[in-house]
C-alpha positions in Angstrom: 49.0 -54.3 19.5 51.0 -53.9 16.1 48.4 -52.1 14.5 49.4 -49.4 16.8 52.9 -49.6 15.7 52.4 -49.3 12.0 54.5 -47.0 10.1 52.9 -43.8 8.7 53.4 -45.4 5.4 51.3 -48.4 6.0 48.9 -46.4 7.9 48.4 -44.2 5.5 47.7 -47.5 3.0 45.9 -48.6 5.2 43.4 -45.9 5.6 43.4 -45.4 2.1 41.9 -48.4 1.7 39.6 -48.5 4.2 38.0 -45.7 2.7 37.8 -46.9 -0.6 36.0 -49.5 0.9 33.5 -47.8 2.7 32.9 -45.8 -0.6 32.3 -48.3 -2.7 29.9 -50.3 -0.1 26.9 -48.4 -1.1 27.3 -48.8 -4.8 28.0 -52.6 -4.4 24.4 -52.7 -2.5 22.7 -50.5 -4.9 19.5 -52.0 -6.2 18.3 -50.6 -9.8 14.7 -51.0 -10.8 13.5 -51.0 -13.9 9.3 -49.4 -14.6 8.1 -49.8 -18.0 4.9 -46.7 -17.6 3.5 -46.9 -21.0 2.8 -44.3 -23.8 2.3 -40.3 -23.9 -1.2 -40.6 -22.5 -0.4 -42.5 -19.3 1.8 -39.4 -18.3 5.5 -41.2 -17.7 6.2 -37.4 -17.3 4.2 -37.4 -13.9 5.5 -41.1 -13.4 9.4 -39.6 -13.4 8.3 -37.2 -11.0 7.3 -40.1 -8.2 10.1 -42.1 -8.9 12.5 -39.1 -8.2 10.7 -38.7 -5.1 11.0 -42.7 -4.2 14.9 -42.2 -4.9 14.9 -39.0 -2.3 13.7 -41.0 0.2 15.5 -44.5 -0.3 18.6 -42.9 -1.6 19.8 -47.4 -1.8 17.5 -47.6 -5.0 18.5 -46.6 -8.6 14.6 -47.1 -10.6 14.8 -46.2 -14.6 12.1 -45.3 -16.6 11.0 -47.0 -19.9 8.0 -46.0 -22.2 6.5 -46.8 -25.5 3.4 -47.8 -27.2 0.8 -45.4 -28.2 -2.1 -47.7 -27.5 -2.8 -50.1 -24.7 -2.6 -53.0 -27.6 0.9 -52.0 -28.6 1.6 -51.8 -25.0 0.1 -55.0 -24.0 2.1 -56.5 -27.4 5.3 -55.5 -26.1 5.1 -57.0 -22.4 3.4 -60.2 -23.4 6.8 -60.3 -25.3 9.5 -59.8 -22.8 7.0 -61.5 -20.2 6.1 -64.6 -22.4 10.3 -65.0 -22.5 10.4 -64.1 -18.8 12.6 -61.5 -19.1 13.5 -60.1 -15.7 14.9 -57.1 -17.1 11.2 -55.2 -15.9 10.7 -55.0 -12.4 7.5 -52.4 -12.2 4.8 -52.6 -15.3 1.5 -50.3 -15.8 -1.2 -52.0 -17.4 -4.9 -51.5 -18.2 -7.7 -52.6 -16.3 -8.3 -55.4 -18.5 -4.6 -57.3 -18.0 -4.5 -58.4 -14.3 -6.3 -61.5 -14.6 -5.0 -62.6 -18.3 -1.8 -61.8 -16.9 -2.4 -63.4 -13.2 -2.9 -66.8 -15.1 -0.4 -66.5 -17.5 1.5 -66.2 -14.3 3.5 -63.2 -15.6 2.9 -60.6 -12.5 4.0 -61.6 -9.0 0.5 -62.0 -6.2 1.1 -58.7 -3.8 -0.1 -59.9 -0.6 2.5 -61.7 0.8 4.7 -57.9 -0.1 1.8 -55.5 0.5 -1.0 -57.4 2.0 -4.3 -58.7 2.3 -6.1 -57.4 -0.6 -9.1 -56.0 1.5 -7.2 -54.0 3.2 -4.4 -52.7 1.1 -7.7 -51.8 -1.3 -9.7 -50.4 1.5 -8.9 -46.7 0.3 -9.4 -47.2 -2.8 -12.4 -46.6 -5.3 -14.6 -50.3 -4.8 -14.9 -51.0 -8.5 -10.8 -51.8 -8.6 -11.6 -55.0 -6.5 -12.6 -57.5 -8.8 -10.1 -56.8 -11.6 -7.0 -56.1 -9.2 -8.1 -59.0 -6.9 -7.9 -62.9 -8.9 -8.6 -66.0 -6.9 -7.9 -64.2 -3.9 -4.5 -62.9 -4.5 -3.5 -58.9 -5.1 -2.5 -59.0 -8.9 -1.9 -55.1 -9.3 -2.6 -51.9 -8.0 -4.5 -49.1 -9.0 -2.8 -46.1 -10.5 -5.4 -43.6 -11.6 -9.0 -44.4 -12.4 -10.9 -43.6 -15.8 -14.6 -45.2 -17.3 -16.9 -43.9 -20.1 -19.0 -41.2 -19.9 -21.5 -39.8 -21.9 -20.7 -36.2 -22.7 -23.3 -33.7 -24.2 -23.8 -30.4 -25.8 -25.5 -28.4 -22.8 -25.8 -25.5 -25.1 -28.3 -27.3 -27.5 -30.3 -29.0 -24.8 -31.3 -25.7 -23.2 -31.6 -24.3 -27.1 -34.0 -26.9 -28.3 -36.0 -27.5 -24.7 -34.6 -31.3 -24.2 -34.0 -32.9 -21.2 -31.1 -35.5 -20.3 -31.8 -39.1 -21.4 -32.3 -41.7 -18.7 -32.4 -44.1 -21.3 -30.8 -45.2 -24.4 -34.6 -44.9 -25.9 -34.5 -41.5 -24.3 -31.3 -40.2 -26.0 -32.3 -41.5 -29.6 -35.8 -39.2 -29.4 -34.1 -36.0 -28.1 -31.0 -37.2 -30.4 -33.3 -37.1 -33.4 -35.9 -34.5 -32.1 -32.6 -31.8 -31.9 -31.2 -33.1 -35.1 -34.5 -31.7 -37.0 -34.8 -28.4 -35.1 -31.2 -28.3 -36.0 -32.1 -29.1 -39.7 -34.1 -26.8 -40.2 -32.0 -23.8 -39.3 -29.1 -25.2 -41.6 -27.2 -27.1 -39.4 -26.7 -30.2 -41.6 -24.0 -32.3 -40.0 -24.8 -32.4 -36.9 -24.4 -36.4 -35.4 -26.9 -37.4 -32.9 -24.5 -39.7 -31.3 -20.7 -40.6 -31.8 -19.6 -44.0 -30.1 -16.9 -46.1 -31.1 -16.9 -49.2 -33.8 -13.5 -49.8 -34.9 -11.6 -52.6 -33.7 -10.7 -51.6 -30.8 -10.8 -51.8 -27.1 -13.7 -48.8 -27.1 -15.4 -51.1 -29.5 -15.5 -53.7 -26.4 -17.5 -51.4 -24.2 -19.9 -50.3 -27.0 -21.3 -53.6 -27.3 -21.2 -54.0 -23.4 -23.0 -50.8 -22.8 -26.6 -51.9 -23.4 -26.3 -55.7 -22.2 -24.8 -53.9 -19.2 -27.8 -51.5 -19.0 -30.5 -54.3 -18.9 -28.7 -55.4 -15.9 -26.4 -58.0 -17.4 -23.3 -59.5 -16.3 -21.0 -61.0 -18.3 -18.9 -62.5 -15.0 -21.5 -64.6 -13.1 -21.0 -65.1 -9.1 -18.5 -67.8 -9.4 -16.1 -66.0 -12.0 -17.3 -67.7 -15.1 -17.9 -66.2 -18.2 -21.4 -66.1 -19.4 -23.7 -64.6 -22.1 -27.4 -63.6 -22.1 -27.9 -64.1 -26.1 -31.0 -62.3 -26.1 -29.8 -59.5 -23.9 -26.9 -59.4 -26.4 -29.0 -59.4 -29.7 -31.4 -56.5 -28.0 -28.4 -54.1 -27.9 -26.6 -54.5 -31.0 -30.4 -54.4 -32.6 -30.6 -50.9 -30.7 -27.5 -49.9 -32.3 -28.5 -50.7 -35.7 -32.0 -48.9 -34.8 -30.2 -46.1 -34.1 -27.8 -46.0 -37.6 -31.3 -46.4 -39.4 -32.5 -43.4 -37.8 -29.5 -41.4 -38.7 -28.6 -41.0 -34.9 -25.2 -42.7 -35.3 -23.5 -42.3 -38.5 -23.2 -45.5 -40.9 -19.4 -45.8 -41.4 -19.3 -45.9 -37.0 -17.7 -48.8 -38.0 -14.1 -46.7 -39.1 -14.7 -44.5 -35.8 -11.9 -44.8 -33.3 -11.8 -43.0 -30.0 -9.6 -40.0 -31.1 -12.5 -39.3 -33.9 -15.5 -39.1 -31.4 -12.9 -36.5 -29.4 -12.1 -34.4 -32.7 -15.8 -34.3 -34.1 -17.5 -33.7 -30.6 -14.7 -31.3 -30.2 -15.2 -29.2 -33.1 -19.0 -29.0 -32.6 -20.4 -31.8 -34.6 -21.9 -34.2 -31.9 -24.8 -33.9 -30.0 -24.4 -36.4 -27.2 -20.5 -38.6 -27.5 -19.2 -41.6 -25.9 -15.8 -40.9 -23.9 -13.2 -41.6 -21.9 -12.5 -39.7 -18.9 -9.8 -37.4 -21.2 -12.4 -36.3 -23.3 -13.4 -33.8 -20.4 -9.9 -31.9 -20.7 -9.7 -31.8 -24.3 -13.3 -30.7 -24.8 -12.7 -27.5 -22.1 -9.1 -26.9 -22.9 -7.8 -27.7 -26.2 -6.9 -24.5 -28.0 -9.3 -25.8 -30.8 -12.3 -27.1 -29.0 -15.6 -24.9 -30.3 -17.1 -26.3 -27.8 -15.8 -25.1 -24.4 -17.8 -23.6 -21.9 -20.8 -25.8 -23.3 -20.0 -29.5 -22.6 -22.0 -31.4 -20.0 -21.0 -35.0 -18.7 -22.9 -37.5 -16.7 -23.2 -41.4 -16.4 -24.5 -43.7 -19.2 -28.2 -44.1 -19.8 -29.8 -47.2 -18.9 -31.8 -49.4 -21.2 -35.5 -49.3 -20.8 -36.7 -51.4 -17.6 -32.9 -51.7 -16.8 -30.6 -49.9 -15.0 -27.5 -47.1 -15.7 -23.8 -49.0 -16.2 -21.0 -48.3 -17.8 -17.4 -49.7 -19.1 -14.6 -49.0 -15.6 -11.4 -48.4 -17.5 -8.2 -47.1 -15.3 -4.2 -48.0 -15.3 -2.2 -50.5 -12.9 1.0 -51.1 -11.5 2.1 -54.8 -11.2 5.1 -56.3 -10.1 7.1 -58.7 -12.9 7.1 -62.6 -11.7 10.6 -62.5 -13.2 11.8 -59.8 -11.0 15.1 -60.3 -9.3 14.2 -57.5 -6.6 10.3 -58.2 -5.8 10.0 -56.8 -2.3 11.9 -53.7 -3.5 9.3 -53.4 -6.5 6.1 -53.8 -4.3 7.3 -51.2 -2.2 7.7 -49.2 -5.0 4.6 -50.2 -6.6 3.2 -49.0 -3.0 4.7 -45.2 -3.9 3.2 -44.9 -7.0 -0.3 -46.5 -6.2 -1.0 -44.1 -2.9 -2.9 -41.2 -2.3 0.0 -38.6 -2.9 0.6 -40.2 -6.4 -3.1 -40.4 -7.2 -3.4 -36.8 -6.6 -0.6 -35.7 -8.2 -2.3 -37.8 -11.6 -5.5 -36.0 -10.8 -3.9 -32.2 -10.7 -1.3 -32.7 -13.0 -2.7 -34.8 -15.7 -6.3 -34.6 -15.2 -6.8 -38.2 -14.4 -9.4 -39.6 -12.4 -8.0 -40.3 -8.4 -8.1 -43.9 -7.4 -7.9 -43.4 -4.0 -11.9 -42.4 -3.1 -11.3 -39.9 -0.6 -9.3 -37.2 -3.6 -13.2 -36.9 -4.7 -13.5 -34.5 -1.7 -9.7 -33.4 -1.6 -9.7 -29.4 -2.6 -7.2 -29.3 -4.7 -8.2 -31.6 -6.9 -11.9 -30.6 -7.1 -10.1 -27.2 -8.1 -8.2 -28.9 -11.1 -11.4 -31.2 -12.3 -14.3 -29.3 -10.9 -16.8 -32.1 -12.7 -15.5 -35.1 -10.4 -18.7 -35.3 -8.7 -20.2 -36.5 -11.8 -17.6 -39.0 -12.2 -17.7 -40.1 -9.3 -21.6 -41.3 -9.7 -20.4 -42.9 -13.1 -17.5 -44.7 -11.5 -20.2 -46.1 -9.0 -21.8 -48.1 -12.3 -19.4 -49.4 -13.6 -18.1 -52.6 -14.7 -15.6 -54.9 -15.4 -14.9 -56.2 -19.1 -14.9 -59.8 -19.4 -12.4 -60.9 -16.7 -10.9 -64.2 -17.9 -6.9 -65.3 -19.1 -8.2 -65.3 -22.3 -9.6 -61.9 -22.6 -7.3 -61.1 -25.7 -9.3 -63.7 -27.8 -12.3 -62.5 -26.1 -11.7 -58.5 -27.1 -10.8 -59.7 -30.7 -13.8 -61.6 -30.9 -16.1 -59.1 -29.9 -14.5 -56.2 -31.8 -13.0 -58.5 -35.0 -13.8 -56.4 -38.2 -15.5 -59.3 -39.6 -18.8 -59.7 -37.5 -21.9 -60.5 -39.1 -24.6 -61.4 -36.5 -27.8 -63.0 -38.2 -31.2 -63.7 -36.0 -32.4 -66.9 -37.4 -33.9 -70.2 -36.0 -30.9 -72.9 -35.4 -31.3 -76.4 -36.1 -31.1 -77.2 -32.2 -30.2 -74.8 -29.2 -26.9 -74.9 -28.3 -26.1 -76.0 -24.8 -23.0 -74.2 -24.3 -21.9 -71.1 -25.8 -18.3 -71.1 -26.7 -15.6 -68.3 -27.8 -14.3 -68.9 -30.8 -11.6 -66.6 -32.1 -11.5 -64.8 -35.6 -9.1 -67.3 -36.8 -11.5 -70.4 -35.7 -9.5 -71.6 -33.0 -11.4 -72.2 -29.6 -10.4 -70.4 -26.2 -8.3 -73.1 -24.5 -11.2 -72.0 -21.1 -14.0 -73.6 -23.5 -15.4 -75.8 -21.1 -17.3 -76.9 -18.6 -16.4 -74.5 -16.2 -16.3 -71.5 -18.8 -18.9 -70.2 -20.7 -18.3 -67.1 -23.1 -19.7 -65.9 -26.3 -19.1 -67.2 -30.6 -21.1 -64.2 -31.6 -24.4 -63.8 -30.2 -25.3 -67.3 -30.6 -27.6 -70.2 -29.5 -31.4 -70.3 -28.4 -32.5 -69.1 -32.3 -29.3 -66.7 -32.9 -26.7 -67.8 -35.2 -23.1 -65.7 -36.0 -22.2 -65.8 -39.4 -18.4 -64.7 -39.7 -17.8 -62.8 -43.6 -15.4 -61.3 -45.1 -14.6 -57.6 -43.9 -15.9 -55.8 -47.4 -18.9 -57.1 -46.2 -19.4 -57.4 -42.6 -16.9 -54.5 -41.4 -17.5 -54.2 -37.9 -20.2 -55.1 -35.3 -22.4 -52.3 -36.7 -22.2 -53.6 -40.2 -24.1 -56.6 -38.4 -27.6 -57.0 -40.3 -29.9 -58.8 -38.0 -32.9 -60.2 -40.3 -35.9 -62.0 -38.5 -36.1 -65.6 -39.3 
C-alpha cells in the first residue's frame, strides 16, 4: 500500500494532522448548558457545586451558571422576558412553586416525560404535595429542588412564662395572643406584637389571605382543576384578620409588613407567635443578632374553628426551557440537580427543606435541621396557591394595594365569579370553564376597588354589615 511508502516528511504531516484532529473532536462535540438558579437566597453557591459535579462525571458538557433577582417577582420578570421572546440562550431555569402551570400554558418550559418519565414515578420519591404543581394536564412541567411552606413560629420562652398552651386554632392563638400581651403589659413590656404575618403586596400576602379559607377546609382548585371561590369562606377570614387588628393582636400598618420584617421583629424579640418561611428557623437560631435563640418553637398553622390545620407549600423548581437547543442534555441535568444527593446537600448546606421524603429520616440532615420532624407534619397540610396560567393576575389581585372589600347586599347574586385584574382587565380564563375570584364577591359581598391612601392593602379592607 502507498501509505506504507510515505516519506518521513509526509508521515510526519500526516500524523500531525491526525492528531490535531483527534484533539479538536471533543471540543467540536462539546455541549454548553446554560442554568439561570435565581437570587442569593436560592443558594447558586450550592447550585455551582452540583453542576461541577455533573461536569466531573460527563466531562462532554460545558453548563454555566447565571443568577439575579432578589425576589421571586424580579426573577419571574426576567424569564417571562427572555421566555416570552423565546430566547434559547437558557437551557435549565429554577422557579417557584407557583410558575409550572402559568408557565406550562404559556408553553415556555418543555413536558419532562418523554426525557425523565412518567410523572408518578419520577415523583414517587419525592414529598406528595410537589404533585399537583409539578404535574399539569398530565405532563411533568418541573422538578422539585428543595421544599419550603409557612410555619407558625413561637416564643416557647413566654408560653411556659405566662402558663399558655399552643393554639389549635386561629381563635385559640388570638386569646393566648392577647392573654400574654396583658401579663406582658403589666410588667413593662409595651411592644410586644401578638402576631406578625405579612400584608404587603407580596407573594406572602397571597398565603395570608389563603391561610384561614384554607383552614375551614377550602379549596381554591376544585377536582377538575378549575378555579373556584367560597365567598363566604373568604369574607370569614379576612373578617378574622381585621378582628384580630381591632384587638391589637396584629399591628394596624400589617399592611407595609413584608417577609424580611416579621423575620427582623420576631428576631429581635418583639413577636409573640410569627408567620414564616421555612428560613425563618435558621435566622431565628443562628443570626449573630437573634435575642431570641435557644427560645423559638415551630409547628404547623392552626386551623379555623370546626375546620382543619393547612398551610401555604412554597419550595423551588428546575424546568427545562421549550426553546432549548439541547433538551435531553438539560433533563438529564435537571435529573442531577433534582435527586436525593442534591436535596441533601440543600438541606445540610443551606438549611433548606429536602424534597426527596426519605432525607426526613437521613442522619445527617436531622443533625443540620434537628426541627424537620415538625416540618415535616406542616409539609403534610399544605397547599397549593391558585394553580391556573394566569396566576400573575390572580396574585396581583389578591395582594394589589388597593383592596377595599365591603359586606353589603348586591342588587342580584352573581352567577359567576370572575378575576378581574387591578387595572380592570379580565383574566383571558374568565369563563365557563374557570371560575376565580373579583374580590370577595357575589351572594351579598361586593369589592369596592379605592385608591391606595385609602384602601392600602387587604387589611385596610373595612367590612361593614349591610
Amino acid at each position: 500500500m502507498r501509505f506504507f511508502n510515505m516519506r518521513p516528511v509526509s508521515m510526519r504531516r500526516w500524523f500531525i494532522a491526525l492528531t490535531a484532529l483527534l484533539l479538536c473532536a471533543p471540543l467540536a462535540a462539546q455541549t454548553t448548558l446554560r442554568v439561570f438558579a435565581g437570587g442569593a437566597s436560592q443558594r447558586p453557591d450550592l447550585t455551582r457545586l452540583l453542576v461541577a459535579d455533573y461536569m466531573r462525571r460527563f466531562p462532554g458538557v460545558r453548563v454555566t451558571v447565571e443568577t439575579g433577582g432578589a425576589t421571586s417577582d424580579l426573577q419571574r420578570q426576567y424569564l417571562s422576558t427572555v421566555l416570552n421572546a423565546r430566547d434559547p440562550s437558557i437551557d435549565v431555569y429554577l422557579i417557584d412553586i407557583v410558575n409550572p402551570a402559568q408557565y406550562h400554558g404559556a408553553r415556555w418550559l418543555e413536558p419532562l416525560n418523554a426525557l425523565l418519565g412518567a410523572p408518578r414515578d419520577v415523583l414517587a420519591p419525592y414529598l406528595p404535595a410537589y404533585t399537583g404543581s409539578n404535574v399539569i394536564d398530565g405532563e411533568l412541567a418541573a422538578m422539585p429542588a428543595w421544599a419550603d411552606a409557612m410555619f407558625l413560629y413561637y416564643r416557647r420562652d413566654l408560653l411556659e412564662k405566662h402558663h399558655q398552651p399552643l393554639p389549635r386554632t386561629w381563635q385559640d392563638l388570638a386569646r393566648v395572643a392577647r392573654a400574654v400581651q396583658a401579663a406582658e403589659k403589666a410588667q413593662g413590656n409595651h411592644s410586644l406584637q401578638g402576631l406578625s404575618v405579612q400584608g404587603a403586596p407580596i407573594e406572602g400576602t397571597v398565603c395570608t389571605f389563603l391561610l384561614p379559607y384554607w383552614g375551614q377546609g377550602k379549596r381554591f382548585n376544585d377536582e377538575r382543576g378549575r378555579l373556584t371561590l367560597d365567598r363566604a369562606a373568604a369574607a370569614h377570614g379576612l373578617q378574622m384578620w381585621l378582628t384580630m387588628m381591632d384587638d391589637g393582636v396584629i399591628k394596624r400598618n400589617v399592611a407595609e409588613v413584608r417577609t424580611q420584617d416579621t423575620t427582623n421583629e420576631f428576631k429581635a424579640g418583639q413577636v409573640l407567635f410569627a408567620v414564616n418561611w421555612s428560613m425563618g428557623w435558621d435566622r431565628f437560631q443562628n443570626d449573630a443578632d437573634s435575642r431570641v435563640r435557644g427560645q423559638v418553637g415551630v409547628m404547623s398553622m392552626p386551623a379555623m374553628q370546626g375546620g382543619q390545620p393547612a398551610t401555604c407549600l412554597g419550595g423551588w423548581q428546575w424546568a427545562v426551557s421549550a426553546f432549548s437547543r439541547h433538551k435531553a442534555e438539560a433533563a438529564r441535568l435537571v435529573r442531577h440537580l433534582s435527586n436525593a444527593d442534591a436535596s441533601r446537600l440543600y438541606a445540610v448546606r443551606g438549611a433548606l427543606l429536602p424534597s426527596h421524603a426519605a432525607l426526613y429520616d437521613d442522619a445527617s440532615v436531622l443533625a443540620a435541621m434537628p426541627w424537620v420532624a415538625q416540618a415535616r407534619d406542616a409539609l403534610a397540610t399544605a397547599q397549593s396557591r391558585p394553580l391556573s396560567p394566569d396566576y400573575p393576575q390572580v396574585s396581583d389581585t389578591i395582594r394589589t394595594l388597593r383592596w377595599a372589600t365591603r359586606v353589603a347586599p348586591t342588587s342580584t347574586p352573581l352567577p359567576l365569579t370572575t378575576l378581574t385584574t387591578p387595572a380592570g382587565r379580565n383574566s383571558a380564563q374568565t369563563s365557563a370553564n374557570f371560575s376565580a375570584v373579583s374580590g370577595v364577591c357575589s351572594d351579598g359581598f361586593k369589592t369596592t376597588v379605592l385608591p391606595a391612601a385609602i384602601a392600602g392593602a387587604i387589611f385596610h379592607a373595612a367590612i361593614i354589615s349591610g
